[in-house]
C-alpha positions in Angstrom: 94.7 110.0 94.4 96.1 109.8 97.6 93.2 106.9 98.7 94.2 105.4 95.5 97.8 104.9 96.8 96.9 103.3 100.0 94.5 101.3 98.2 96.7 99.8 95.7 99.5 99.5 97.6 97.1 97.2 99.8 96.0 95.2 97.0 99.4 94.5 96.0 99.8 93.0 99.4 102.8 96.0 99.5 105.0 95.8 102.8 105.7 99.1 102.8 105.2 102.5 100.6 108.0 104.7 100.1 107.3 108.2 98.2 109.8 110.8 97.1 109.5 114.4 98.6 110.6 117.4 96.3 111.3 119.9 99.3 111.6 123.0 96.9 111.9 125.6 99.4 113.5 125.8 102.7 110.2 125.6 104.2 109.9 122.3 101.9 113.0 120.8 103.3 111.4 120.0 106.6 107.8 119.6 105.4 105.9 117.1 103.3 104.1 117.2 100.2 100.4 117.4 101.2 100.0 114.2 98.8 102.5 112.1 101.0 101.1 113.9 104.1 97.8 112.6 103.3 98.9 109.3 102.5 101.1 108.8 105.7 97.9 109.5 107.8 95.6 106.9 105.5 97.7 104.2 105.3 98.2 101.1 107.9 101.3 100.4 106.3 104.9 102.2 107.2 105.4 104.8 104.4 109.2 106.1 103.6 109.8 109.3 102.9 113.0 109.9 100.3 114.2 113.7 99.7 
């Protein structure tokens, strides 16, 4: 899913990908979803994070 992101978001000729973060915990707060984790280290493009 992740790869799938990236990918599309490339085919789309996207400038940018910008993901939403739930942060359900305290620990969650500061931490990203492992989904947009994995997706900020795959993608060439700048990815925004939104709590």
């Amino acid at each position: 899913m992740d790869q799938a992101i990236v990918d599309e978001a490339q085919k789309a000729g996207a400038d940018m990908i910008v993901m939403v973060t739930h942060g359900r915990s305290r620990v969650g707060k500061f931490v990203c979803g492992s989904h947009t984790k994995n997706v900020i280290i795959e993608s060439r493009l700048p990815v925004l994070v939104l709590r």
